[in-house]
PQR file with spaces between the fields and no chain letter, atoms N, CA, C, O and H, PARSE charges and radii, in Angstrom:
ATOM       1  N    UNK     1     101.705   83.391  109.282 -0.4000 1.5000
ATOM       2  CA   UNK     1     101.846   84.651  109.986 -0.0000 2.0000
ATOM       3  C    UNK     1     100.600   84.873  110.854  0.5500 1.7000
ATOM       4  O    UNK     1      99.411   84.746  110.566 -0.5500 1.4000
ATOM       5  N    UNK     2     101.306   85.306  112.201 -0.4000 1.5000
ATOM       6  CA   UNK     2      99.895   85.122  113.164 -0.0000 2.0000
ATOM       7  C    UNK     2      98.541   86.592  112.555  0.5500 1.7000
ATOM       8  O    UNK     2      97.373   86.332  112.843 -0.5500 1.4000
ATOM       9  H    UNK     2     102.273   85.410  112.435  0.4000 1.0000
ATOM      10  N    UNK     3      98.751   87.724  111.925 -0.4000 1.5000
ATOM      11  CA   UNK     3      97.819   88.665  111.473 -0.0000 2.0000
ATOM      12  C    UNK     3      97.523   88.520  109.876  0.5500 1.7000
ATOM      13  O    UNK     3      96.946   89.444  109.302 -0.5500 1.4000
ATOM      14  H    UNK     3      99.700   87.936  111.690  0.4000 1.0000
ATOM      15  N    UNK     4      97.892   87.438  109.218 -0.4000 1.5000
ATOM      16  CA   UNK     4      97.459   86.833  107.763 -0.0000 2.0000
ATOM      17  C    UNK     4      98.233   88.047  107.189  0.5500 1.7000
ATOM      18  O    UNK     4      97.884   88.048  106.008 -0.5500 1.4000
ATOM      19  H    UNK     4      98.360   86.687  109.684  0.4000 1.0000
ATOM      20  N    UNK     5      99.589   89.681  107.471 -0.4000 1.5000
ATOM      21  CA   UNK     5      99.286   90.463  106.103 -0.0000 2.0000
ATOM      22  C    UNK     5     100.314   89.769  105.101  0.5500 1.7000
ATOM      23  O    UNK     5     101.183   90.571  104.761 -0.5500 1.4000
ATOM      24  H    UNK     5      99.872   89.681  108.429  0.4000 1.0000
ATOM      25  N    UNK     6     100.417   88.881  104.700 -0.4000 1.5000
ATOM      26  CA   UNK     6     100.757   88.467  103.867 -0.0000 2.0000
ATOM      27  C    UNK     6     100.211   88.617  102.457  0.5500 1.7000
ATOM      28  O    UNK     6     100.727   88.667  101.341 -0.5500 1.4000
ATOM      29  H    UNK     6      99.711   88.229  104.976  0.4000 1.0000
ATOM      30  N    UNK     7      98.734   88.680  103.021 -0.4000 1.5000
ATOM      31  CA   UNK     7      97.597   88.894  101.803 -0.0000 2.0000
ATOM      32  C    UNK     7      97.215   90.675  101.682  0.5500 1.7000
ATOM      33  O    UNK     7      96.379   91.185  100.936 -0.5500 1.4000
ATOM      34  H    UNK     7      98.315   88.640  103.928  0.4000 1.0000
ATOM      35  N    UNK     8      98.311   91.517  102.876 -0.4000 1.5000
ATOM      36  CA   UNK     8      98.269   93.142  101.931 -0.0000 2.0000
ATOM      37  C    UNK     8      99.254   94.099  101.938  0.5500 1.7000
ATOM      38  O    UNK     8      99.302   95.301  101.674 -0.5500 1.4000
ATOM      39  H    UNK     8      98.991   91.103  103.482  0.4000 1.0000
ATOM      40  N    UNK     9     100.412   92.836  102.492 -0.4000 1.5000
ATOM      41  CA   UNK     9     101.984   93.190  102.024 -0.0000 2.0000
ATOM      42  C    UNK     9     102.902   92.385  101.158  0.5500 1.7000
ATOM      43  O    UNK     9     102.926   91.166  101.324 -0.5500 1.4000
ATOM      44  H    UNK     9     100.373   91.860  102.706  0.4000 1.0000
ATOM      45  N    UNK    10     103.693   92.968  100.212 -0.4000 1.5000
ATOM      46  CA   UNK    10     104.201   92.282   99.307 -0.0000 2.0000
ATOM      47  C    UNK    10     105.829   93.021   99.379  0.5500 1.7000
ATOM      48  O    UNK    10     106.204   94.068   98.851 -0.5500 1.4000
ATOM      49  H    UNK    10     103.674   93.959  100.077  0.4000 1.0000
ATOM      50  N    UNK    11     106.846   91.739  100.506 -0.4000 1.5000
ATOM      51  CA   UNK    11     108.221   92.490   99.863 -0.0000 2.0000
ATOM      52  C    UNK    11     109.384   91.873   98.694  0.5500 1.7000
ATOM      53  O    UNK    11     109.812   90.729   98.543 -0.5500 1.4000
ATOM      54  H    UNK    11     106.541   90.888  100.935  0.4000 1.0000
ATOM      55  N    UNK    12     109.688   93.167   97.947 -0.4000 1.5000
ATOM      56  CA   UNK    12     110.572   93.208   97.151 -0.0000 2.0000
ATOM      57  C    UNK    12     111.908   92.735   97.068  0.5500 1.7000
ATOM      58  O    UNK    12     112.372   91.891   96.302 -0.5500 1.4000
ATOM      59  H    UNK    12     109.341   94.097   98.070  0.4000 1.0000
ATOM      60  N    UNK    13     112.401   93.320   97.861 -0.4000 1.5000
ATOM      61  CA   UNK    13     113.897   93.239   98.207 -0.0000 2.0000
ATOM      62  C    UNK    13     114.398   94.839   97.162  0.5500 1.7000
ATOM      63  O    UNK    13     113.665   95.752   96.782 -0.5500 1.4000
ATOM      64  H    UNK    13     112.024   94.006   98.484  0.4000 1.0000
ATOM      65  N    UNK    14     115.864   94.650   96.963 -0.4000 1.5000
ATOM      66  CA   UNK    14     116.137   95.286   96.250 -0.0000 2.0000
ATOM      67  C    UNK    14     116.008   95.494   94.635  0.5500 1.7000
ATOM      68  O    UNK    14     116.363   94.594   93.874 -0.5500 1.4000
ATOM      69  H    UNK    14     116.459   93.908   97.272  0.4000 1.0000
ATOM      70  N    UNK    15     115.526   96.624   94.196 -0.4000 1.5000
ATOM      71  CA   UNK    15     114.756   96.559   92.439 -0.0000 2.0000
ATOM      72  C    UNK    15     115.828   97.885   91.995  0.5500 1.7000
ATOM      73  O    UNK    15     115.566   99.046   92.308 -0.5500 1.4000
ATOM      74  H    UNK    15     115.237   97.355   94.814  0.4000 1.0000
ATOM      75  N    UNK    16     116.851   97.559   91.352 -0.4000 1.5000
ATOM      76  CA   UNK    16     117.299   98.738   90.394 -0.0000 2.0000
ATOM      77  C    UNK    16     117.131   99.332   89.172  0.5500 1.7000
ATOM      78  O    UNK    16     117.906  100.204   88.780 -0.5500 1.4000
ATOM      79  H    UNK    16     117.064   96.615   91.098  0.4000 1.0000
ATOM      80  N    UNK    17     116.307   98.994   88.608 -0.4000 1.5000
ATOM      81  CA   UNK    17     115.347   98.992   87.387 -0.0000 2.0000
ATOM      82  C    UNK    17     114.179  100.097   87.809  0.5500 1.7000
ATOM      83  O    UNK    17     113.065   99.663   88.101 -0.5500 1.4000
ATOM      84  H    UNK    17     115.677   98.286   88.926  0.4000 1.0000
ATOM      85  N    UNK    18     114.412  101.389   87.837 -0.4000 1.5000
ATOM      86  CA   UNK    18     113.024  102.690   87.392 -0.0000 2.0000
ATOM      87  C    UNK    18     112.068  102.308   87.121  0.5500 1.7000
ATOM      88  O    UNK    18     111.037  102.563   87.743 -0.5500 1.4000
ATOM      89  H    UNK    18     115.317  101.742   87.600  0.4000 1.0000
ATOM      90  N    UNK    19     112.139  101.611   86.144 -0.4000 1.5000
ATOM      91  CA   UNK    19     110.578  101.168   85.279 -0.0000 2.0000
ATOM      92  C    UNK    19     109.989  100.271   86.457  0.5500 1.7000
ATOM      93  O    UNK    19     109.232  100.777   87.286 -0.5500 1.4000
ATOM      94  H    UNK    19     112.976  101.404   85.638  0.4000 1.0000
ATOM      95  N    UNK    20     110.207   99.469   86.491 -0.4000 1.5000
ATOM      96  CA   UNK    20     109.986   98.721   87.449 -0.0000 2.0000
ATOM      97  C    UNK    20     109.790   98.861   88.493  0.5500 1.7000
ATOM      98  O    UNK    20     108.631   98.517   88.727 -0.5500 1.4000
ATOM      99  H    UNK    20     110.821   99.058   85.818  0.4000 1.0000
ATOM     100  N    UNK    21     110.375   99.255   89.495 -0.4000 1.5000
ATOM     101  CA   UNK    21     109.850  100.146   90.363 -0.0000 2.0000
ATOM     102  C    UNK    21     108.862  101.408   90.361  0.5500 1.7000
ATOM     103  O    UNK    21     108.488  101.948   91.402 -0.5500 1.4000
ATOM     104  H    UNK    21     111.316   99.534   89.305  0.4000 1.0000
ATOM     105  N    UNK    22     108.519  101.779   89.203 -0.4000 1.5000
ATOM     106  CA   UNK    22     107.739  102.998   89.137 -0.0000 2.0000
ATOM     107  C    UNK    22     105.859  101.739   88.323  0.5500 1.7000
ATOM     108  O    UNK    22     104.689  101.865   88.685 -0.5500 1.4000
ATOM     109  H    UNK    22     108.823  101.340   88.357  0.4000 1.0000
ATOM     110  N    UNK    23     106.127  101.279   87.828 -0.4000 1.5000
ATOM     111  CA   UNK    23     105.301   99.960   87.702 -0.0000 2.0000
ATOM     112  C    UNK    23     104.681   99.357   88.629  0.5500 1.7000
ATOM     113  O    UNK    23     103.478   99.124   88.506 -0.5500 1.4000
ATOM     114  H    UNK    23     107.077  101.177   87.533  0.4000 1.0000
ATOM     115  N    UNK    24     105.513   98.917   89.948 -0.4000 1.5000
ATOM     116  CA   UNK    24     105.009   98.608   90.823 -0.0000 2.0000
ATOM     117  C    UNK    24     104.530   99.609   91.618  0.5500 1.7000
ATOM     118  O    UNK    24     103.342   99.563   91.938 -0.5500 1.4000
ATOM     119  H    UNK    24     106.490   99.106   90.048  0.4000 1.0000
ATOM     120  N    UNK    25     105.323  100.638   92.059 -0.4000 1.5000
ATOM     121  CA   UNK    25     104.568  101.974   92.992 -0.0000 2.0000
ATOM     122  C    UNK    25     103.132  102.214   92.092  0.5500 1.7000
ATOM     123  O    UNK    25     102.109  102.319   92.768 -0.5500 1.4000
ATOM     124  H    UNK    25     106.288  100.675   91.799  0.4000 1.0000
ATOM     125  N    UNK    26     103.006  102.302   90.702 -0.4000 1.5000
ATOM     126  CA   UNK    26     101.599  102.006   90.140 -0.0000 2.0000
ATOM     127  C    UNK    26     100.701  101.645   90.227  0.5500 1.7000
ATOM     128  O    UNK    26      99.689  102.043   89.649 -0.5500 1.4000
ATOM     129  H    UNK    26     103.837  102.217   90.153  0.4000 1.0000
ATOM     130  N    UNK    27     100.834  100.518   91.206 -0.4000 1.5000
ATOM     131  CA   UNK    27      99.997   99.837   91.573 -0.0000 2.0000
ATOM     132  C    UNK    27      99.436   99.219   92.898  0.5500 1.7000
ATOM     133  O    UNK    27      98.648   98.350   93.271 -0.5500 1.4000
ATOM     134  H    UNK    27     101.656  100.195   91.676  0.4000 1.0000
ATOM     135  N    UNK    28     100.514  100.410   93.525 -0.4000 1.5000
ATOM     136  CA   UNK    28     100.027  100.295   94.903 -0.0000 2.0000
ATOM     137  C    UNK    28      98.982  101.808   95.637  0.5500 1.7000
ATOM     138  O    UNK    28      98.693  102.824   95.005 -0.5500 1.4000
ATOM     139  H    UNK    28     101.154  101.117   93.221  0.4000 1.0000
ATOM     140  N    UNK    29      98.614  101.511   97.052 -0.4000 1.5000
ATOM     141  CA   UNK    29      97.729  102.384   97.292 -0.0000 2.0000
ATOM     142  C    UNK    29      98.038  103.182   98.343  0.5500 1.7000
ATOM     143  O    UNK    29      97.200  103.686   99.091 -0.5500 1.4000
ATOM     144  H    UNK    29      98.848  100.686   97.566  0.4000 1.0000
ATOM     145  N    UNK    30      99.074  103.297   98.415 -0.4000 1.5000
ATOM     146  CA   UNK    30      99.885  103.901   99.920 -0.0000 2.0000
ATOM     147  C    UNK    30     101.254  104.068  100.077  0.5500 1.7000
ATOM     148  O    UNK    30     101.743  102.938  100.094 -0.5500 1.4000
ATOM     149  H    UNK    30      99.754  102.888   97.807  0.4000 1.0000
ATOM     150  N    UNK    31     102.108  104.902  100.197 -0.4000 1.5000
ATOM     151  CA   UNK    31     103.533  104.671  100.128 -0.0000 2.0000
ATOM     152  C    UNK    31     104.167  105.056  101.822  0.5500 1.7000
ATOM     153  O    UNK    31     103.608  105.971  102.425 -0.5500 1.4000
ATOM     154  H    UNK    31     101.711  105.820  100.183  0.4000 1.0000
ATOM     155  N    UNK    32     104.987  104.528  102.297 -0.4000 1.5000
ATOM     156  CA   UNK    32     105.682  104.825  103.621 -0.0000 2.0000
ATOM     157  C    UNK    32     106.891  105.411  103.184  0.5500 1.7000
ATOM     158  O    UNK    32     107.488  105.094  102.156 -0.5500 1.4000
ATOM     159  H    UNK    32     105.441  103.785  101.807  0.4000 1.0000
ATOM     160  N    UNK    33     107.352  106.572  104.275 -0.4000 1.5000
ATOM     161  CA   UNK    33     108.399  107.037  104.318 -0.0000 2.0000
ATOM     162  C    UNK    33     109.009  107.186  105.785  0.5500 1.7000
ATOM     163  O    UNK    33     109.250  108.295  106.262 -0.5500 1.4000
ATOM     164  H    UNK    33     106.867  106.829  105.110  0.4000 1.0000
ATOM     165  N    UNK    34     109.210  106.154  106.374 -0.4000 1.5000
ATOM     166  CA   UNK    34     110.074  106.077  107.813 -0.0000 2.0000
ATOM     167  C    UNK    34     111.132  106.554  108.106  0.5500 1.7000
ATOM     168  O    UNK    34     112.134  106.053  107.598 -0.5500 1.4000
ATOM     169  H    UNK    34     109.014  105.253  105.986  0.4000 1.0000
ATOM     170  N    UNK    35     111.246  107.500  108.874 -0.4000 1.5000
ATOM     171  CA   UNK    35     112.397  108.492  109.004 -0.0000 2.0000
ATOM     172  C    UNK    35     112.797  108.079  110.763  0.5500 1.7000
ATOM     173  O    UNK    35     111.956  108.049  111.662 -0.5500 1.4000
ATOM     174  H    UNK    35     110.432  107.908  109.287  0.4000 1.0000
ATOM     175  N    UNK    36     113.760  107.892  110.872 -0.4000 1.5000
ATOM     176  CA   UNK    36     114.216  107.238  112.384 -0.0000 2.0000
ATOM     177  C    UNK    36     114.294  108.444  113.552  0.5500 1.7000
ATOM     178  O    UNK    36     114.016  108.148  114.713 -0.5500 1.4000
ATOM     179  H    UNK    36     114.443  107.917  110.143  0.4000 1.0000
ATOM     180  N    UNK    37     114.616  109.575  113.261 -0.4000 1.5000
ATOM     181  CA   UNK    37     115.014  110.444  113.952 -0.0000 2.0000
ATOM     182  C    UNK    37     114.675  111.791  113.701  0.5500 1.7000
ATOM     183  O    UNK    37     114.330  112.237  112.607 -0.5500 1.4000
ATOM     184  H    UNK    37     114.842  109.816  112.317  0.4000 1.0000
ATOM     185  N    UNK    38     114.823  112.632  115.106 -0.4000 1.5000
ATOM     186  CA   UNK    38     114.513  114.351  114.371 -0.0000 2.0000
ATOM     187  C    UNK    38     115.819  114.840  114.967  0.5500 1.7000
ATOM     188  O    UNK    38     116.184  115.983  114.690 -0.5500 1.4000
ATOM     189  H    UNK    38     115.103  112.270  115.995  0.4000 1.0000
ATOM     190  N    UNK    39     116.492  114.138  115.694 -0.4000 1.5000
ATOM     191  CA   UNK    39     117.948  114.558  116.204 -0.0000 2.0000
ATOM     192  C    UNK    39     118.636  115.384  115.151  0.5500 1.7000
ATOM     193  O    UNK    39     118.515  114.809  114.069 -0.5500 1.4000
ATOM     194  H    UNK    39     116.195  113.210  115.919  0.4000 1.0000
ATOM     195  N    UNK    40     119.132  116.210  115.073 -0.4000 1.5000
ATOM     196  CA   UNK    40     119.397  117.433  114.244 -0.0000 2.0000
ATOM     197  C    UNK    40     121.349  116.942  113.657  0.5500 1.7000
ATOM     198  O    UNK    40     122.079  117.451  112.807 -0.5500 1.4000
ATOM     199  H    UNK    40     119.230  116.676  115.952  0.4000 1.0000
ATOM     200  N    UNK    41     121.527  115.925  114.486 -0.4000 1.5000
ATOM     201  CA   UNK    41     122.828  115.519  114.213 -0.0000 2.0000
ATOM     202  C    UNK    41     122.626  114.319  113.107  0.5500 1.7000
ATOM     203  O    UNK    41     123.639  113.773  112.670 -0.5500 1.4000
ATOM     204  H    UNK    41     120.934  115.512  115.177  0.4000 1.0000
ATOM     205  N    UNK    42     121.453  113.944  112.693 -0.4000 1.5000
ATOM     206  CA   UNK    42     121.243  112.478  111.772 -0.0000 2.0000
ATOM     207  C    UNK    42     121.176  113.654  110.620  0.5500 1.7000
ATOM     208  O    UNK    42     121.069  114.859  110.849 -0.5500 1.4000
ATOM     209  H    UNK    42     120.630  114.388  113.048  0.4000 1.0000
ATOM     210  N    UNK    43     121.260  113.054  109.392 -0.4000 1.5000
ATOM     211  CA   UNK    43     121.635  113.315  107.728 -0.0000 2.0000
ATOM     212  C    UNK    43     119.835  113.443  107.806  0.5500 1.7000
ATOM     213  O    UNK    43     119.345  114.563  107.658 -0.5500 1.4000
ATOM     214  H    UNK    43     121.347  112.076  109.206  0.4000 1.0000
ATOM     215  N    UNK    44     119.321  112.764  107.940 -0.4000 1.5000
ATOM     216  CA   UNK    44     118.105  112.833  107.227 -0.0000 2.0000
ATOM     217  C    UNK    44     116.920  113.997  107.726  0.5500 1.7000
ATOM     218  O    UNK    44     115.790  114.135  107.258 -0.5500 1.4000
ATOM     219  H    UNK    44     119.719  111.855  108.060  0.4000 1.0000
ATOM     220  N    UNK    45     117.712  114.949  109.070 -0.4000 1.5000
ATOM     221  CA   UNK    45     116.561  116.112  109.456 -0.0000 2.0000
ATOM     222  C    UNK    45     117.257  117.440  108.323  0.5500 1.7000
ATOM     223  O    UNK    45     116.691  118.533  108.324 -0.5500 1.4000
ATOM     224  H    UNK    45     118.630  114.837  109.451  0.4000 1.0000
ATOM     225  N    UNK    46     118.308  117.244  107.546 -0.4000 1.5000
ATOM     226  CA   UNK    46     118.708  118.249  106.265 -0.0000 2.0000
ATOM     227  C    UNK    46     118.336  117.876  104.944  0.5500 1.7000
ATOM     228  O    UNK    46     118.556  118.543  103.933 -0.5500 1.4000
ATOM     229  H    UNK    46     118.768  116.356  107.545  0.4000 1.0000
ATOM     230  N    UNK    47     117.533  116.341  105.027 -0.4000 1.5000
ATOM     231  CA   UNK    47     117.934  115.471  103.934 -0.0000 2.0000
ATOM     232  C    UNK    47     116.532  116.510  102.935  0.5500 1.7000
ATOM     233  O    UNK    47     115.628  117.271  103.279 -0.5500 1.4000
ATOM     234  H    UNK    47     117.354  115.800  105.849  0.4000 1.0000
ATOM     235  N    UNK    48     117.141  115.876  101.366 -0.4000 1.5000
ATOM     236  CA   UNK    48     115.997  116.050  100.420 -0.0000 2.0000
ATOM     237  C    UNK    48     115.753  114.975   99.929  0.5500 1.7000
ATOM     238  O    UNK    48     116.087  114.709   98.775 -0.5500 1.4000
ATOM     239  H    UNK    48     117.876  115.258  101.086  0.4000 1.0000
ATOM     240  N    UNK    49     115.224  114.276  100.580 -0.4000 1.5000
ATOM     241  CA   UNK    49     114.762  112.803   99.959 -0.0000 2.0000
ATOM     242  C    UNK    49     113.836  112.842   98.867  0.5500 1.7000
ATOM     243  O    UNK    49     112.693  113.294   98.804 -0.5500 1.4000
ATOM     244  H    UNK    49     114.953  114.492  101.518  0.4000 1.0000
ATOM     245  N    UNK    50     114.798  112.097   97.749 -0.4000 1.5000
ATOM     246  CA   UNK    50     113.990  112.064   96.481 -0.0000 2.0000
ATOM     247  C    UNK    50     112.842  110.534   96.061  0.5500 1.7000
ATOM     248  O    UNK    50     112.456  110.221   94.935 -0.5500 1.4000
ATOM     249  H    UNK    50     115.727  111.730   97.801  0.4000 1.0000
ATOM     250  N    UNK    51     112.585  109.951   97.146 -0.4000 1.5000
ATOM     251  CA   UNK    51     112.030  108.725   97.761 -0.0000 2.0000
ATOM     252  C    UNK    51     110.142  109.137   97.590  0.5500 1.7000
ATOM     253  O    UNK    51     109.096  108.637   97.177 -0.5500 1.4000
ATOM     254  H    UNK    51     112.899  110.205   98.061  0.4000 1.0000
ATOM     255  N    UNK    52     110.727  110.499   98.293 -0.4000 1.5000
ATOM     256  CA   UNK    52     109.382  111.123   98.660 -0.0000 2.0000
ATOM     257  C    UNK    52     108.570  111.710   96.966  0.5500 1.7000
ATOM     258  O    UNK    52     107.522  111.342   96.436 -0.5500 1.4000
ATOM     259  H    UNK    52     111.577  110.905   98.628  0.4000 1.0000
ATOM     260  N    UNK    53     109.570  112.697   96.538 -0.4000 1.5000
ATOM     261  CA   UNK    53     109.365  112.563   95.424 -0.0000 2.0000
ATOM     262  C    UNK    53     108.519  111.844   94.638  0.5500 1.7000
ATOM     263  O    UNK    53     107.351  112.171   94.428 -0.5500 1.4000
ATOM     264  H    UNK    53     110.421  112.996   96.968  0.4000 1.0000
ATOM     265  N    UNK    54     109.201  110.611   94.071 -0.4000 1.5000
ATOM     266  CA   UNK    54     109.143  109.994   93.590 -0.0000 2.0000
ATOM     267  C    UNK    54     107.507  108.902   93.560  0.5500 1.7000
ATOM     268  O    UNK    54     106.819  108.419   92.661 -0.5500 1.4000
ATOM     269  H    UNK    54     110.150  110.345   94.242  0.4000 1.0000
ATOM     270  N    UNK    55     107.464  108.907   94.781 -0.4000 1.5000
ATOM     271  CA   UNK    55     106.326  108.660   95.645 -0.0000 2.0000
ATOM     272  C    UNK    55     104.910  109.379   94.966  0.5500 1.7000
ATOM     273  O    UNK    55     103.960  108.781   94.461 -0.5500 1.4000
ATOM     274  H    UNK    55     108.023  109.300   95.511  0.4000 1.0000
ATOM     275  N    UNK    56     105.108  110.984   95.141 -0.4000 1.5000
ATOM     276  CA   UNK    56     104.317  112.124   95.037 -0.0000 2.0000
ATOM     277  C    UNK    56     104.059  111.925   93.214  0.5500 1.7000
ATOM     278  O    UNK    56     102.966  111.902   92.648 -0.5500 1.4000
ATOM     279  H    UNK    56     105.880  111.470   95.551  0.4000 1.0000
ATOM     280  N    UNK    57     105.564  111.786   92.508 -0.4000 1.5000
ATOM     281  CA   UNK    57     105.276  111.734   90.930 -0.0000 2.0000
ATOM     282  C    UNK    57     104.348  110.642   90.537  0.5500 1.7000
ATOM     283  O    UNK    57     103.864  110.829   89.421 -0.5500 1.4000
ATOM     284  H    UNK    57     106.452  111.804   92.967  0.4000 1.0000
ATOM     285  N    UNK    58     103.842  109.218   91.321 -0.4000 1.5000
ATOM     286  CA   UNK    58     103.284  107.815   91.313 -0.0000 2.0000
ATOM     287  C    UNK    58     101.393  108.501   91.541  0.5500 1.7000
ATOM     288  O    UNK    58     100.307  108.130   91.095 -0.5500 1.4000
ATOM     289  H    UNK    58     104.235  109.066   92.227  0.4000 1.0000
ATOM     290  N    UNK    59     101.776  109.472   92.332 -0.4000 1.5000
ATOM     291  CA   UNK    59     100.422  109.838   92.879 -0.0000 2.0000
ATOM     292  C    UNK    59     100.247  109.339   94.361  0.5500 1.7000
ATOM     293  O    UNK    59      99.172  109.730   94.816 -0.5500 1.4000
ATOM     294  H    UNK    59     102.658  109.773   92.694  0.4000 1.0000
ATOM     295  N    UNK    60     100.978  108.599   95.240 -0.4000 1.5000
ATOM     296  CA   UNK    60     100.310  108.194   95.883 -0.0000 2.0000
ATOM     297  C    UNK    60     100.217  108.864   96.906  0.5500 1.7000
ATOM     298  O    UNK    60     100.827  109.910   97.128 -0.5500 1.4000
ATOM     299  H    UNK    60     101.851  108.282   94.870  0.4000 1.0000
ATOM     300  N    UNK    61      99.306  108.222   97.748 -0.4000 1.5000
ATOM     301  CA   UNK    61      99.362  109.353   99.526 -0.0000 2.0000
ATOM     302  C    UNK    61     100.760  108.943  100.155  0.5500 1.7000
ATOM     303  O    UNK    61     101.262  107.844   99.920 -0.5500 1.4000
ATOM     304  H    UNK    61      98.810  107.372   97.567  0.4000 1.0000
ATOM     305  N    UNK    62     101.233  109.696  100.799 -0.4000 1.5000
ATOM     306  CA   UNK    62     102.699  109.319  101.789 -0.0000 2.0000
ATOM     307  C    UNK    62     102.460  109.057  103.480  0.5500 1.7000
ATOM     308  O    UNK    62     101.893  109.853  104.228 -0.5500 1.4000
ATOM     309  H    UNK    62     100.825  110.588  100.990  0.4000 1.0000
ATOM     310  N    UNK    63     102.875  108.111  103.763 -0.4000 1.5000
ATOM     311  CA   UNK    63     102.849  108.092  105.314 -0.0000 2.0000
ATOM     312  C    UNK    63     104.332  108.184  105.910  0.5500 1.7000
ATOM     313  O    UNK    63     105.064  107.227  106.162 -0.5500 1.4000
ATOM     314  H    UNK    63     103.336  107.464  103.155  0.4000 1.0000
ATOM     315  N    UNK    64     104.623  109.583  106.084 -0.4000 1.5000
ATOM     316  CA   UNK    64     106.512  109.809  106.461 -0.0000 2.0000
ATOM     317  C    UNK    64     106.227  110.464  107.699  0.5500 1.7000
ATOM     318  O    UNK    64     105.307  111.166  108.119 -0.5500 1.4000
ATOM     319  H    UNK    64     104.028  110.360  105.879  0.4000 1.0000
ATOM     320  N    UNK    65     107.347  109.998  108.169 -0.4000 1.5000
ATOM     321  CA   UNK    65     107.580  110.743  109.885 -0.0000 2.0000
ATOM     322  C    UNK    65     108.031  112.183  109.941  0.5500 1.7000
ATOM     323  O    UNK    65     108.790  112.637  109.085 -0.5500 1.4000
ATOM     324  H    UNK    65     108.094  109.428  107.828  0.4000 1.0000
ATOM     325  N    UNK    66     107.695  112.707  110.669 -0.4000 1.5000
ATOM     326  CA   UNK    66     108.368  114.290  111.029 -0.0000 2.0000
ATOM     327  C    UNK    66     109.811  114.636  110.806  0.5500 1.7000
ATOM     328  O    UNK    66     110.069  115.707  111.354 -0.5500 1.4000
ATOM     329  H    UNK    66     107.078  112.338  111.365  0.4000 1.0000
ATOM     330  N    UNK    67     110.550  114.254  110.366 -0.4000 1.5000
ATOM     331  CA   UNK    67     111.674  114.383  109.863 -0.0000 2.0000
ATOM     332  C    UNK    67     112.346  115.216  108.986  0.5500 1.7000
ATOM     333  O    UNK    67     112.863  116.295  109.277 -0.5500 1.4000
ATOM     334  H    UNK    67     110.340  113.384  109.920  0.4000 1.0000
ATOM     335  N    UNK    68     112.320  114.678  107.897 -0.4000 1.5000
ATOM     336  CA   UNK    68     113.332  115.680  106.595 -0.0000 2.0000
ATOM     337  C    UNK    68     112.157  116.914  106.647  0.5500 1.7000
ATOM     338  O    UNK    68     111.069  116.817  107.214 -0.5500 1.4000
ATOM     339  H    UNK    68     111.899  113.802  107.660  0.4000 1.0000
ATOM     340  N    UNK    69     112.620  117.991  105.974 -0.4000 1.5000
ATOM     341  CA   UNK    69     111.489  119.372  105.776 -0.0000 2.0000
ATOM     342  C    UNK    69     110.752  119.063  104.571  0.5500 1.7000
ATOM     343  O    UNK    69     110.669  120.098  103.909 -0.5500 1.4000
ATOM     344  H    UNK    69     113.504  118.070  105.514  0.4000 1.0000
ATOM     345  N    UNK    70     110.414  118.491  104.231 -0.4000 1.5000
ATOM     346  CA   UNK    70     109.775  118.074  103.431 -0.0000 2.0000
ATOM     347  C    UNK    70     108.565  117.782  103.386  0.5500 1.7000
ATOM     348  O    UNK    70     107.754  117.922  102.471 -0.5500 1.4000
ATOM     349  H    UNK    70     110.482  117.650  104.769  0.4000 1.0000
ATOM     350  N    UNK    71     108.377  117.066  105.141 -0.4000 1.5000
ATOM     351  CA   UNK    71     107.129  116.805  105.303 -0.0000 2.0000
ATOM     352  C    UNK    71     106.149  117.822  105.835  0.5500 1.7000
ATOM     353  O    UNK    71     105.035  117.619  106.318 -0.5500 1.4000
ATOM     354  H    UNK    71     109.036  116.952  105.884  0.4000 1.0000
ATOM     355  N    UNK    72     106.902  119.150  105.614 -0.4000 1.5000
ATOM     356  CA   UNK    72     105.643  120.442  105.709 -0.0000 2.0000
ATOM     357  C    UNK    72     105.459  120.915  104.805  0.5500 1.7000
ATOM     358  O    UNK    72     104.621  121.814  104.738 -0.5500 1.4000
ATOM     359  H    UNK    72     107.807  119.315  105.221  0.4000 1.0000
């Protein structure tokens, strides 16, 4: 990879296992929450994303886009 992050990204794929996923968010130092749109016609400017949540219960800091209301 031409910027090496190989060595400070690590992907998963899909994990349906809680524990596990809450294990790994454990042990990370940053969480993203990418929201595509603020268009008022997309699901996610009403959404209650429990992503974010979940995120917040781990402790970690969130980096989410202007989107769902959540992020005020």
């Amino acid at each position: 990879m031409k910027y090496n992050l190989d060595n400070y990204f690590k992907i998963y794929g899909s994990i349906n296992n809680h524990i596990t996923i809450e294990k790994i968010l454990m042990s990370c130092g940053i969480a993203i929450a990418p929201y595509s749109s603020i268009d008022k016609n997309n699901f996610s400017f009403y959404a209650d994303p429990g992503k974010v949540k979940f995120y917040l219960g781990c402790g970690l800091p969130i980096v989410i886009t202007d989107v769902p209301p959540i992020t005020h």
